[in-house]
C-alpha positions in Angstrom: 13.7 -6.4 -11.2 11.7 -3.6 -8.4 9.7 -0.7 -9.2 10.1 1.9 -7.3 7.4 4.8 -6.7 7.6 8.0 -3.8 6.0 8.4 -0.7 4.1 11.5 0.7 7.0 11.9 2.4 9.3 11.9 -0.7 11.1 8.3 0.5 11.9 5.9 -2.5 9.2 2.7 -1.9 10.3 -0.5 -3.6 8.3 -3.7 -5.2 10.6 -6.5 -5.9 9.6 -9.6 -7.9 9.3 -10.9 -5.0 7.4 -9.3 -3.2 5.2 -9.2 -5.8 4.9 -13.2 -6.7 3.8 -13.4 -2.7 1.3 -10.8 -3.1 -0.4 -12.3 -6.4 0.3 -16.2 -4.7 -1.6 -14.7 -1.2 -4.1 -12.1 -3.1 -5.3 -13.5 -6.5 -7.2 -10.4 -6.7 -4.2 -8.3 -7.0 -3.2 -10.3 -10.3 -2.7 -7.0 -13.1 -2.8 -4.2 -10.2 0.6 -3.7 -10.1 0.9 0.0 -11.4 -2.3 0.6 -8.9 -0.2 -0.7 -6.1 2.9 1.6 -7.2 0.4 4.5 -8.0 -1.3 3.9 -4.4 2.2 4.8 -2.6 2.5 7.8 -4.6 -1.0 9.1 -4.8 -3.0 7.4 -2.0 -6.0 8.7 -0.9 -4.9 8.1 2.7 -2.2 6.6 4.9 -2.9 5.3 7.8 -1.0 3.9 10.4 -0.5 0.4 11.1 1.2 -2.4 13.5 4.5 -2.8 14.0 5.5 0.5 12.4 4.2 0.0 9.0 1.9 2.6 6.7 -0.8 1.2 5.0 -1.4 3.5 1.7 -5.1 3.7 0.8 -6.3 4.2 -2.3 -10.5 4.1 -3.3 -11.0 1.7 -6.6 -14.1 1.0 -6.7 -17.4 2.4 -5.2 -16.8 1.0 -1.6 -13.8 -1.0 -2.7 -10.6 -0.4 -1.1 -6.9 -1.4 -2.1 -4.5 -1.2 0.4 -1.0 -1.2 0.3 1.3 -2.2 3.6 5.0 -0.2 3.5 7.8 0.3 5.6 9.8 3.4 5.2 13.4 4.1 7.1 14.4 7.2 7.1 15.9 6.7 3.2 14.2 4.0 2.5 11.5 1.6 1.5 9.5 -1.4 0.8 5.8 -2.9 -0.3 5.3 -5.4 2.2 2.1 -6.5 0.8 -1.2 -5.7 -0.9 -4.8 -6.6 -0.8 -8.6 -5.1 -1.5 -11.2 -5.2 0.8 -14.8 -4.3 1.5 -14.6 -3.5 5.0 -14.2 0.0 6.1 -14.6 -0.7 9.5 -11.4 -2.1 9.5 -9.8 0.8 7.9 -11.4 3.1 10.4 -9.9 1.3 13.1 -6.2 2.5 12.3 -4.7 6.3 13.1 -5.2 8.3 10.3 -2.0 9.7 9.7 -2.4 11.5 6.2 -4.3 13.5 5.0 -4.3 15.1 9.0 
């Protein structure tokens, strides 16, 4: 089974099983945030760019908690990668911001 939830730029984003059993095994924290991951692709509250080609959808949770969700998009395409939460906002104001510009 995948979800499926649409970028900014109106590109289909999926989240397989798969996909999702590595993020949970990796991120134990993630564990019951899938609609938040879905919901961060569709409604982030920033994308920024990140290595390799891939967008990292931001999305605030909690006061000065952070989930993050790491995408690939072709141009009709696309897939979670992974997702985790973090504290550190240094690290996300490293990366380009690439929406909102």
């Amino acid at each position: 089974m995948q979800d499926v939830a649409k970028s900014k730029t109106g590109i289909s984003v999926r989240l397989t099983d798969e996909r999702w059993t590595h993020i949970v095994e990796e991120h134990s924290e993630m564990a019951g945030l899938r609609h938040e991951v879905l919901d961060a692709i569709t409604n982030p509250s920033m994308i920024l760019e990140g290595r390799y080609g891939v967008l990292m959808a931001v999305r605030d949770i909690l006061e000065g908690k952070y989930l993050v969700v790491v995408y690939r998009e072709t141009h009709n395409d696309g897939f979670i990668i992974t997702s985790f939460t973090t504290r550190q906002k240094r690290f996300l104001a490293r990366r380009k911001k690439l929406w909102p510009v």
